[in-house]
N, C-alpha and C positions, 0 to 999 in steps of 0.2 A: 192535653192529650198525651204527652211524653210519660208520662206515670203509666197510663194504660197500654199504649206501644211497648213501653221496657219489660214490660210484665209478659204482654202476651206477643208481642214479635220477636222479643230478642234484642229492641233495637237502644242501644249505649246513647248518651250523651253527646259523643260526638258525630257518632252518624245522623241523629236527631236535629243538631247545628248544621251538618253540610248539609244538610235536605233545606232545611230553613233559609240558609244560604243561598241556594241552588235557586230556588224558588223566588226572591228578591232578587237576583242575577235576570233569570228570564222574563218577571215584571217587569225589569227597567230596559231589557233588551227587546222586548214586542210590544213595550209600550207604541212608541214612536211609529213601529210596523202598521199597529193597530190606529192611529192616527191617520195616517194616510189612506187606511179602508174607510174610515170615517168623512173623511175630506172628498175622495174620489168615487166611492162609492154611495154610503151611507152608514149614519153612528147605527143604524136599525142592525144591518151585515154585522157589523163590528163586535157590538155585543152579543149579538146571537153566537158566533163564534165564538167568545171568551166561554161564552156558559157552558156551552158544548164539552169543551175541555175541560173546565172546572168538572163538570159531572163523570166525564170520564176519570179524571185524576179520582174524586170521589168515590167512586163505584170501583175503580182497580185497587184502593187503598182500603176497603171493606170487603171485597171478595176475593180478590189475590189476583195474580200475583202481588205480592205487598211484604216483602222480607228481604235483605240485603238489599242489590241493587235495584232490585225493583220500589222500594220505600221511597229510594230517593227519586226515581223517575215519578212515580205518580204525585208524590207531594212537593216536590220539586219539579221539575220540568211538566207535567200535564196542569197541574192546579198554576204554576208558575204564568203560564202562558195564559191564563184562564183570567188570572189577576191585571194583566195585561190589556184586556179591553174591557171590564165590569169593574174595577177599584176605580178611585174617586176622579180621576182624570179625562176619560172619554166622556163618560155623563155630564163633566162639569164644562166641557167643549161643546157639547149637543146644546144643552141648558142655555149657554151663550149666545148661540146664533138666532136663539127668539126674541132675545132683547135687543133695542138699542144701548149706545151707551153710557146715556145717564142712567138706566136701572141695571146694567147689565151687573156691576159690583154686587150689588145687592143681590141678585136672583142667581149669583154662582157662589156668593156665600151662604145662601139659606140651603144649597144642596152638599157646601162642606159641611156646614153644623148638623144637617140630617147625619153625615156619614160619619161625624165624630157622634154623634147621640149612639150610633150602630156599636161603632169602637165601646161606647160604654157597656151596652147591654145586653153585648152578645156574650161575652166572658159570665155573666151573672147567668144567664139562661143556660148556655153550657155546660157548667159546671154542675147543674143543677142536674141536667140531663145523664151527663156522665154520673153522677154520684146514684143518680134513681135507676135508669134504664142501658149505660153501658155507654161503651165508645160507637158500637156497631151499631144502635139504635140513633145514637145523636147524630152520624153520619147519614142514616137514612132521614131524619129530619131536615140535616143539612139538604140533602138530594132534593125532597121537596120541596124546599124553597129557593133552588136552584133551578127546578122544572117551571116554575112559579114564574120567575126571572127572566124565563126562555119564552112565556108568551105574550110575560108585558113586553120584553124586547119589541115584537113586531109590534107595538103602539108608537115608537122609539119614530120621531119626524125630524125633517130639519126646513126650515123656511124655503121656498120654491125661489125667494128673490135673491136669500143668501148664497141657495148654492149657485145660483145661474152668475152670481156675482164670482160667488169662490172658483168655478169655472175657469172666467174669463181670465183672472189672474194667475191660474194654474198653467194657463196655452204660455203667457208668459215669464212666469218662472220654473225652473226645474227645481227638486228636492232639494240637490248640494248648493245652489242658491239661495235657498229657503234656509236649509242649515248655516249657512256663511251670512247670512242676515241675523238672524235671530241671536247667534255668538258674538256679534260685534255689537248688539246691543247690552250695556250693564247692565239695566236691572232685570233680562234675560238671567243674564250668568250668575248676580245674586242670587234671583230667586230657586236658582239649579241648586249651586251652593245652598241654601235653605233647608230647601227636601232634601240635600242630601244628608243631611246632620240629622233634620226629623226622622229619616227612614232609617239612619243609623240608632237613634234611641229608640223608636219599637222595634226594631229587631234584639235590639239587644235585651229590651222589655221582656218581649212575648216567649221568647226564647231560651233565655239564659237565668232570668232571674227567679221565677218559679223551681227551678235546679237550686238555685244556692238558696233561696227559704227553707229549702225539704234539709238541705243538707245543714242549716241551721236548727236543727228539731222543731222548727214552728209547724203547724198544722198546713195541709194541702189548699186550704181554701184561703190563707192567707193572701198566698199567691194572686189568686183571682181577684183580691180587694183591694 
């Protein structure tokens, strides 16, 4: 999208990176937010609300306000937040509570490889979109399969014995509890460590490297492959 934005908003390189920024900042800050609606309330709430926002970020990011600081609010903070309860984490927590756990590994990996399959196919459809019908049109596509999103949400369940369980143990633990348990456990804090390396190379993927192919004279669609 950054080819398209520089052309028709104005918007550099750098403000392109702090939007992108901005937007991975508020994923990993409402992540955890968005857990606790999942836990206390239901993953159904949870995601209904990510999408909300995703389509709001969406729809201010193709009708305006969407120039200077408003770029980065919609694509950054509104889409950020959005990322926050529909990226591959809350679903793969909902996923979980259906199974026991000898299949449980199994049935939360088949809904990562779904979302790495996404990661492949959506750059390939995109680009397609943008080269045939615009940025404005692909974002209205994107819209409708975010609308899409917002009513399988309500099919979105969680086991009636999980949660009556998850309940119970919530009356006796509190959040900073929860947090102070989960950080003294290692391979918690590995796996934190983990993501965060992986979330540092798509960022720096999806972001930056498409800039430095264009700036190598290689073709735009290099990028994308």
């Amino acid at each position: 999208f950054f080819f398209d934005f520089e052309v028709d908003l104005g918007c550099t390189q750098t403000e392109f990176g702090f939007a992108m920024g901005i937007q991975l900042l508020f994923w990993g800050l409402l992540g955890p937010v968005f857990g606790v609606i999942t836990d206390k309330f239901s993953g159904r709430l949870a995601v209904f609300i990510g999408f909300l926002f995703y389509l709001a970020g969406i729809y201010f990011l193709n009708y305006g306000p969407n120039t200077g600081s408003w770029f980065t609010f919609d694509i950054g903070v509104l889409i950020g937040i959005g990322l926050g309860a529909t990226a591959i984490s809350i679903p793969i927590s909902i996923v979980a509570k259906h199974f026991p756990l000898n299949t449980r590994t199994m049935a939360t990996g088949i809904v990562t490889a779904a979302g790495s399959f996404g990661y492949f196919v959506s750059p390939l459809y995109t680009r397609y979109t943008l080269i045939e019908y615009g940025w404005n049109a692909t974002l209205i596509l994107f819209s409708v399969m975010i609308i899409c999103g917002l009513v399988i949400s309500f099919f979105l369940s969680t086991p009636m014995q999980s949660a009556k369980q998850e309940q119970e143990y919530q009356k006796k633990q509190s959040a900073t509890e929860a947090i102070k348990e989960a950080f003294s456990n290692k391979s918690f804090n590995y796996l934190t460590l983990g993501f965060f390396v992986c979330g540092w190379h798509i960022a720096l993927v999806a972001t930056h490297i498409p800039m430095h192919i264009r700036d190598k004279g290689l073709e735009d669609w290099t990028a994308t492959a």
